[in-house]
Biotite code that builds the C-alpha atoms (Angstrom):
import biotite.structure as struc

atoms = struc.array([
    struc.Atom([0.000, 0.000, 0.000], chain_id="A", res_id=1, res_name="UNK", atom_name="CA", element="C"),
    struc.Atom([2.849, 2.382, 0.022], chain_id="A", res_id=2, res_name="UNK", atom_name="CA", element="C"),
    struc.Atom([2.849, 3.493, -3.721], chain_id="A", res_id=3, res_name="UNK", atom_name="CA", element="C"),
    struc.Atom([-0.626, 4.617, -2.942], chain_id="A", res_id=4, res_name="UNK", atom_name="CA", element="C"),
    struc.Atom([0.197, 6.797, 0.952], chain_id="A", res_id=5, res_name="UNK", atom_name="CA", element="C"),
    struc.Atom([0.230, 10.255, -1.562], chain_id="A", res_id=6, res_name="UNK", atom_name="CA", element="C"),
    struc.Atom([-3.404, 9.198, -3.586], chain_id="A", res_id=7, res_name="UNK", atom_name="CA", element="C"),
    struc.Atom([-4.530, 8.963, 0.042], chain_id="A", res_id=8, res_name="UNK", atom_name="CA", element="C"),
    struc.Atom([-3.262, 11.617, 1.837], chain_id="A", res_id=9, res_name="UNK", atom_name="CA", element="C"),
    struc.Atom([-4.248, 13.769, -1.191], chain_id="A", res_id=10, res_name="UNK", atom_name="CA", element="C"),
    struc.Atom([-8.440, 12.272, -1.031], chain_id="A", res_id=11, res_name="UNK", atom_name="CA", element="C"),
    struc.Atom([-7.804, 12.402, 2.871], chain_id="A", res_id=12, res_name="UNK", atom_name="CA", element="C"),
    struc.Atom([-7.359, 16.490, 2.568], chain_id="A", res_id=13, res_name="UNK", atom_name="CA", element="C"),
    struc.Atom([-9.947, 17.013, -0.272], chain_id="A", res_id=14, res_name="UNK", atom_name="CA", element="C"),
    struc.Atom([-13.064, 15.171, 1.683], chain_id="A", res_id=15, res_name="UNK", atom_name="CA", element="C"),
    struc.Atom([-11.339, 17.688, 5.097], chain_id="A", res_id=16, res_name="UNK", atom_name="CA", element="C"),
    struc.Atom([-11.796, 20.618, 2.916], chain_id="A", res_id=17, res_name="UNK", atom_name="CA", element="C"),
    struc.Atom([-15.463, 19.841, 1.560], chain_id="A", res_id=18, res_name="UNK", atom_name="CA", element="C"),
    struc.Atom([-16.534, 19.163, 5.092], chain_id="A", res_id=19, res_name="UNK", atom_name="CA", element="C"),
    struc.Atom([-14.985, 22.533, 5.949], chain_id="A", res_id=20, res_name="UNK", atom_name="CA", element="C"),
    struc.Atom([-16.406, 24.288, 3.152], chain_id="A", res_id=21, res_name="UNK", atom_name="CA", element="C"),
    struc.Atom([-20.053, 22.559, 3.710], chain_id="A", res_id=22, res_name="UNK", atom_name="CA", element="C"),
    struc.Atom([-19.792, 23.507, 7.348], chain_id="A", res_id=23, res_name="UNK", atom_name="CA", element="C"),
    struc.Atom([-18.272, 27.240, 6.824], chain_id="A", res_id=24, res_name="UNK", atom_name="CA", element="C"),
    struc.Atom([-18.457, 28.832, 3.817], chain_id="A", res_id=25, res_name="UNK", atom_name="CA", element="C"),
    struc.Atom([-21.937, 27.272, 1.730], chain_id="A", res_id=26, res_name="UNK", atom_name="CA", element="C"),
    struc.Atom([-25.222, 29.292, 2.382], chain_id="A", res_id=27, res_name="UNK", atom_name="CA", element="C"),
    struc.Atom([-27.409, 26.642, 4.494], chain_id="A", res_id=28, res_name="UNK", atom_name="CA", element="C"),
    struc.Atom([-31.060, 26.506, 3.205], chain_id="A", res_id=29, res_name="UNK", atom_name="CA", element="C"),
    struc.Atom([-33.311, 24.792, 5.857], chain_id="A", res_id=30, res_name="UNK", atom_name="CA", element="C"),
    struc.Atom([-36.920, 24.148, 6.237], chain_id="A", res_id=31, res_name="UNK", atom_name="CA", element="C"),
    struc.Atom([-37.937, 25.444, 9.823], chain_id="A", res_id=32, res_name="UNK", atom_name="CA", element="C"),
    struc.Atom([-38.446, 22.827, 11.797], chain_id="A", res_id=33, res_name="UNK", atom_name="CA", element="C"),
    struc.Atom([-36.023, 20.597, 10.024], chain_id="A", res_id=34, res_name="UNK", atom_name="CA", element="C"),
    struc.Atom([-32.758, 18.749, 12.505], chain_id="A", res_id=35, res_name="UNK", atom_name="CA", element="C"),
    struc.Atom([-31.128, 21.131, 9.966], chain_id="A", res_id=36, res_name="UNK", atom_name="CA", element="C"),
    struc.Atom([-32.014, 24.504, 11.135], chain_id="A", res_id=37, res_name="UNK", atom_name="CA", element="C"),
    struc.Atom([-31.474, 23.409, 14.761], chain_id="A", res_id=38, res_name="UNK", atom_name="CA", element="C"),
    struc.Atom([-28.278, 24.889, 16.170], chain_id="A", res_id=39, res_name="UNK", atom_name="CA", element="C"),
    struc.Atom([-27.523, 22.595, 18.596], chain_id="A", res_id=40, res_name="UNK", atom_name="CA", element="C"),
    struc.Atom([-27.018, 20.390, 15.661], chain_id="A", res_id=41, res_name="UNK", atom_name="CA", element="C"),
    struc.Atom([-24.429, 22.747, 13.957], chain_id="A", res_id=42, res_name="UNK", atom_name="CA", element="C"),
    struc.Atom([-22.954, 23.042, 17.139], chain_id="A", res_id=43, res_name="UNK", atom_name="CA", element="C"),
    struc.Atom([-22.396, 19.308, 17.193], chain_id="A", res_id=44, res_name="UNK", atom_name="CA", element="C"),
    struc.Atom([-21.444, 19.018, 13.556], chain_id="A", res_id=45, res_name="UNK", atom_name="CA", element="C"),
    struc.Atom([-18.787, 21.540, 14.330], chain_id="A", res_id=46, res_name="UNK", atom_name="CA", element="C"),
    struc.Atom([-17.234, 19.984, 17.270], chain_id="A", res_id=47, res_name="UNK", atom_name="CA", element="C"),
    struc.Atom([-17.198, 16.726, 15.401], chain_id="A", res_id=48, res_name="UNK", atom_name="CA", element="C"),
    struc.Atom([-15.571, 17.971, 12.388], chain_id="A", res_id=49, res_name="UNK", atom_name="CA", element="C"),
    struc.Atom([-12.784, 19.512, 14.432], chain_id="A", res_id=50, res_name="UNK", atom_name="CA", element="C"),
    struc.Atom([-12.200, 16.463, 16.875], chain_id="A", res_id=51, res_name="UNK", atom_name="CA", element="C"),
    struc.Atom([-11.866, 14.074, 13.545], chain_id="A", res_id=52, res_name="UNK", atom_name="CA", element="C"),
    struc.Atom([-9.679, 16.807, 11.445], chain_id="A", res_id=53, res_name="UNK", atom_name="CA", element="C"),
    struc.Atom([-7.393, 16.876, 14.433], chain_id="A", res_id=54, res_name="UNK", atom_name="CA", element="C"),
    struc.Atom([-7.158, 13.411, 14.845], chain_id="A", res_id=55, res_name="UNK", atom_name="CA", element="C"),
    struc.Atom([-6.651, 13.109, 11.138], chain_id="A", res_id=56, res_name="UNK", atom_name="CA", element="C"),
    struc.Atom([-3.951, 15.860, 10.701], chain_id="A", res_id=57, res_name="UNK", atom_name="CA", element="C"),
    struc.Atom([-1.702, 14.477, 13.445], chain_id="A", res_id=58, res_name="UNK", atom_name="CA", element="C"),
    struc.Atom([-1.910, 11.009, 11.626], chain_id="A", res_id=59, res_name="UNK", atom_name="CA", element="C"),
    struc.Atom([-0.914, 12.169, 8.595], chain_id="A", res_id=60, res_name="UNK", atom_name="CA", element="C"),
    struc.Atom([2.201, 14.648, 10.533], chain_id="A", res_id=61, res_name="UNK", atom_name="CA", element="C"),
    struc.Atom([3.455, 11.166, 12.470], chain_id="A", res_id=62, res_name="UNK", atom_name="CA", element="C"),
    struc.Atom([4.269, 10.082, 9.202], chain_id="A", res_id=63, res_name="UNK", atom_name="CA", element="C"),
    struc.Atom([6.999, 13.045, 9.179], chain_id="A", res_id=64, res_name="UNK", atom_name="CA", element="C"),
    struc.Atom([8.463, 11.644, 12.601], chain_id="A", res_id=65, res_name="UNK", atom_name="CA", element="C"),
    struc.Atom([8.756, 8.142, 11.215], chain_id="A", res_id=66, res_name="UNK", atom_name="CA", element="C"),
    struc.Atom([12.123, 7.989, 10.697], chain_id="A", res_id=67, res_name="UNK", atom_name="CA", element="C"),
    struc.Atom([13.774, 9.600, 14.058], chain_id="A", res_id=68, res_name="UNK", atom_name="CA", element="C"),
    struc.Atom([12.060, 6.155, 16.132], chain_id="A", res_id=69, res_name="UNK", atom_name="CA", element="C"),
    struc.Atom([14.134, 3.930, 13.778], chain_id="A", res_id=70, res_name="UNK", atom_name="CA", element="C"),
])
């Protein structure tokens, strides 16, 4: 799977920055009443996106350190 680390680090970094740009930067069009328009729900959605890009962007840096624990 090594030939392919750069195809997924690339598709790793693209589906981060549609989340982002879904979350942040498109207009939101919700029916009132809909789990959409509740902000509690944002509020979730934004916590979770920034727990799992964390957790993803320090995965992909380790692979930096790899070679100093060898």
């Amino acid at each position: 799977m090594e030939p392919f680390r750069p195809v997924f680090i690339v598709l790793t970094l693209l589906f981060l920055e549609l989340a982002f740009r879904k979350l942040y930067i498109a207009p939101r069009v919700c029916a009132p009443g809909t789990p959409c328009a509740n902000p509690d729900a944002l509020k979730r959605q934004l916590i979770t996106f920034w727990i799992v890009a964390t957790l993803l962007l320090g995965l992909l840096a380790v692979q930096g350190f790899d070679p100093l624990f060898y």
